[in-house]
C-alpha positions as CSV (number, residue, x, y, z in Angstrom):
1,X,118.7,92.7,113.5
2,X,118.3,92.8,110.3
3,X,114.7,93.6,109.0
4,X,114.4,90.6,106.5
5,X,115.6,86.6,107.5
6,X,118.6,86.9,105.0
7,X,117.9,83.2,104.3
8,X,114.5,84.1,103.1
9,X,115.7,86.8,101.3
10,X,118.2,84.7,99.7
11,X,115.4,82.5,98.2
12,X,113.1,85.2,97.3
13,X,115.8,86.6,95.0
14,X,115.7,83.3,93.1
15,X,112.2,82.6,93.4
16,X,112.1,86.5,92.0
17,X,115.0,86.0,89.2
18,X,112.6,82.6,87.6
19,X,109.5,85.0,87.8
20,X,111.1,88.4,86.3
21,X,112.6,86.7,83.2
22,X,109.5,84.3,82.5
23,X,107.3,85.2,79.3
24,X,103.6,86.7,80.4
25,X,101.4,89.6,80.5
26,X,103.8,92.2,81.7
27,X,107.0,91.2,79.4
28,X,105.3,90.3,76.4
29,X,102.9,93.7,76.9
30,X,106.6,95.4,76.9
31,X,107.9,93.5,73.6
32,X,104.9,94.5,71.5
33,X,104.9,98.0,72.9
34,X,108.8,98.0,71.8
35,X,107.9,96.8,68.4
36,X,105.0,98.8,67.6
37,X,105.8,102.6,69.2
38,X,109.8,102.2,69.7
39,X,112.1,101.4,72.4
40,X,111.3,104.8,74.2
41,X,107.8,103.7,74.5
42,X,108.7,100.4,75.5
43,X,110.8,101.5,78.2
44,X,107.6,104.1,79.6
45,X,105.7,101.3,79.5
46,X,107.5,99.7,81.8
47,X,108.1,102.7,84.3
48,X,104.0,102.3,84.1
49,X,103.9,98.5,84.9
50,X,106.5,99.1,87.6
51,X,104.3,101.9,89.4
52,X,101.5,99.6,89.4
53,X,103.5,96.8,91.2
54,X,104.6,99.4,93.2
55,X,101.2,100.0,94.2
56,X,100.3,96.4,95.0
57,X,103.0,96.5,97.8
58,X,101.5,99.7,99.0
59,X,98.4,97.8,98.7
60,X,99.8,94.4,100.5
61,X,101.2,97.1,103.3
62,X,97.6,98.5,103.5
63,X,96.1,95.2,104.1
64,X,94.6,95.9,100.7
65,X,95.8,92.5,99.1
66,X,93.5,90.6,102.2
67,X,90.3,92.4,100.9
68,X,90.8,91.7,97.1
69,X,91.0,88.4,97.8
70,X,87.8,88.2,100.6
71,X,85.7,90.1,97.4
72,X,87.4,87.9,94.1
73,X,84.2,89.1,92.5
74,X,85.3,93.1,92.4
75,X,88.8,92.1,91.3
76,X,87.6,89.5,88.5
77,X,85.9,92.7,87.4
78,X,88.7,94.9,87.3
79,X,90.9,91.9,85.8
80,X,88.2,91.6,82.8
81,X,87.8,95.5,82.1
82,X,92.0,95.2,82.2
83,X,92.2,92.4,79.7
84,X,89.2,93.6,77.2
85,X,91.2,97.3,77.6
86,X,94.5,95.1,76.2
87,X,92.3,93.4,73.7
88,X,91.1,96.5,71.9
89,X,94.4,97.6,71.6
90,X,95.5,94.4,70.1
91,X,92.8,94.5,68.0
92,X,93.9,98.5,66.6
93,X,97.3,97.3,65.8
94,X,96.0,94.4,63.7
95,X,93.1,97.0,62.2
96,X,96.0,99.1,61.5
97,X,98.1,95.4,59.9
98,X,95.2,94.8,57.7
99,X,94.6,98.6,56.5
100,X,98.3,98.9,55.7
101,X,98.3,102.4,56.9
102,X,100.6,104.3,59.3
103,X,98.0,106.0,61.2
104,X,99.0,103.2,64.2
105,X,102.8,104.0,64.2
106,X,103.2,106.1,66.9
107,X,106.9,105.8,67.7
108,X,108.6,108.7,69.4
109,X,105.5,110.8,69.7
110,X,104.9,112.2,72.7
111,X,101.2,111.2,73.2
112,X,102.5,107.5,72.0
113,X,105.0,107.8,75.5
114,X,102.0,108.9,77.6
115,X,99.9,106.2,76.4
116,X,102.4,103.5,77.1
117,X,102.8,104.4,80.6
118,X,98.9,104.7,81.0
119,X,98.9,101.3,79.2
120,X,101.4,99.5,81.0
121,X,99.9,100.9,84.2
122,X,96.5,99.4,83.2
123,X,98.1,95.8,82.4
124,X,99.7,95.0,85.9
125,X,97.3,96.6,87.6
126,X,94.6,94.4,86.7
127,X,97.3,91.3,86.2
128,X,95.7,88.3,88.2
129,X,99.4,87.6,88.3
130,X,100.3,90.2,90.8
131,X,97.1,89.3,93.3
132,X,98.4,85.7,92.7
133,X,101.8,87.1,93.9
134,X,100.6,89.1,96.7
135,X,98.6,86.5,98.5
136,X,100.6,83.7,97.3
137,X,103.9,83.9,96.5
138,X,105.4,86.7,98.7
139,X,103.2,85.9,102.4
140,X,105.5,83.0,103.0
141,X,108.7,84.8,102.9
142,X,107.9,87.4,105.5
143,X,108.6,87.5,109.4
144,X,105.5,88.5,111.1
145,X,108.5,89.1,114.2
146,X,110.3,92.1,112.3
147,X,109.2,95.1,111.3
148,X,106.4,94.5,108.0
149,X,107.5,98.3,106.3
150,X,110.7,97.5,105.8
151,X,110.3,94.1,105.1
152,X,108.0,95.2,102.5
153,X,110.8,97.9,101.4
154,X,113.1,95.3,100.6
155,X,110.9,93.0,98.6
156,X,109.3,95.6,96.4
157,X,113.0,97.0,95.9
158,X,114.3,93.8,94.9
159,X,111.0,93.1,92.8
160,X,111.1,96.4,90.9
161,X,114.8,95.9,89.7
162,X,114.8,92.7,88.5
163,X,111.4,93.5,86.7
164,X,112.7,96.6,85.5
165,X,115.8,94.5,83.9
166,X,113.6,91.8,82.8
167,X,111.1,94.1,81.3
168,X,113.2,96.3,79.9
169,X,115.1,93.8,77.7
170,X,111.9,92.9,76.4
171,X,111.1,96.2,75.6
172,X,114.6,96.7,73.7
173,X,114.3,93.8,72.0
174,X,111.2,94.6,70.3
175,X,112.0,98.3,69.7
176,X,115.1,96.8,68.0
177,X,113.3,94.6,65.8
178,X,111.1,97.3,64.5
179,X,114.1,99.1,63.7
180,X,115.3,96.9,61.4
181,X,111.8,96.9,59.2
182,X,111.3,100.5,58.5
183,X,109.5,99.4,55.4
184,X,105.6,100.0,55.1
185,X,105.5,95.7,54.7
186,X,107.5,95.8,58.4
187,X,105.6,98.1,59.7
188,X,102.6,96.0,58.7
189,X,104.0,93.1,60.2
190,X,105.2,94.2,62.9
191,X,101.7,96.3,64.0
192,X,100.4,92.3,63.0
193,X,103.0,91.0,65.6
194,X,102.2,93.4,67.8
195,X,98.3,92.9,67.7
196,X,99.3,89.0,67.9
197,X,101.0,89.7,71.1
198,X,98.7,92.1,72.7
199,X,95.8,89.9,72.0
200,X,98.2,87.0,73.9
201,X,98.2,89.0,76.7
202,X,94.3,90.1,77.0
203,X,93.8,86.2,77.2
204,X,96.5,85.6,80.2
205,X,94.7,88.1,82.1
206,X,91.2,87.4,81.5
207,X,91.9,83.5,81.9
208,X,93.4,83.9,84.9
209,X,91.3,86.2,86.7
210,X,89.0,83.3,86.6
């Protein structure tokens, strides 16, 4: 038997597909990362988002998920630090907009590439997105009859692919676009888009943890 109702499967994929390539938190996080520290940095960014999804299934598998939702008041707390985290850095790149400096361009460094997992870790981690998910979105699909690992296996393998492809074509896109305006006026727009975005992002996630 196989560990996942292949009908249910089936739908999850397209219920997953809708989901992956629709604009929020985690892809537009990866677009400005792209267009403010480089395509590299995008791409870490969204190995760091990944890892934290990845966690949330380890967390759903744990029985985790259950508890953040019986105490909403400890995770509307993590959600808010999250967002206000996102917000400051928003607020940097348009600092850095306004001064017209490069002191914020960090593309290719390798402290820029640590931060952007770090920071892409800290946006899905505290996504009310991904609880929403967990006690939402993915309970229906599974077979309390079959074995809940590998059920859980599948799911977060099929998640983490199409989020990876999703993500990572935002994260391209906007490294590419900040490739094509090298100038200090590009750079200053694009640490202004970049701010814009991250700022766009901050409010998704503290809205919704609400």
């Amino acid at each position: 038997m196989s560990p996942v109702d292949p009908e249910k499967y089936a739908l999850y994929l397209g219920v997953m597909a809708v989901l992956a390539v629709t604009p929020g938190p985690a892809n537009l996080f990866a677009i400005a990362t792209g267009a403010q520290r480089g395509a590299r940095a995008g791409l870490i960014g969204v190995a760091g988002m990944n890892a934290a999804t990845l966690a949330w299934f380890f967390a759903a598998g744990a029985g985790l998920a259950a508890a953040v939702t019986a105490f909403g008041g400890m995770f509307h707390l993590i959600a808010l630090a999250g967002g206000l985290y996102v917000a400051w850095l928003g607020v940097r790149a348009l600092s850095a907009a306004i001064k017209g400096g490069e002191g914020e361009i960090e593309r290719g460094r390798p402290a820029a590439v640590g931060a952007a997992f770090r920071d892409g870790f800290a946006v899905q981690i505290s996504n009310p997105k991904a609880v929403l998910f967990f006690t939402a979105v993915l309970p229906p699909f599974l077979d309390l009859s079959r074995p809940l690992a590998a059920q859980l296996a599948m799911f977060a393998a099929a998640t983490i692919v199409m989020d990876a492809a999703a993500m990572s074509a935002y994260a391209v896109l906007g490294g590419g676009l900040a490739a094509q305006m090298a100038s200090p006026g590009g750079r200053r727009a694009f640490n202004a888009l970049s701010g814009a975005l991250l700022l766009i992002v901050a409010a998704l996630v503290i809205l919704r943890a609400h």
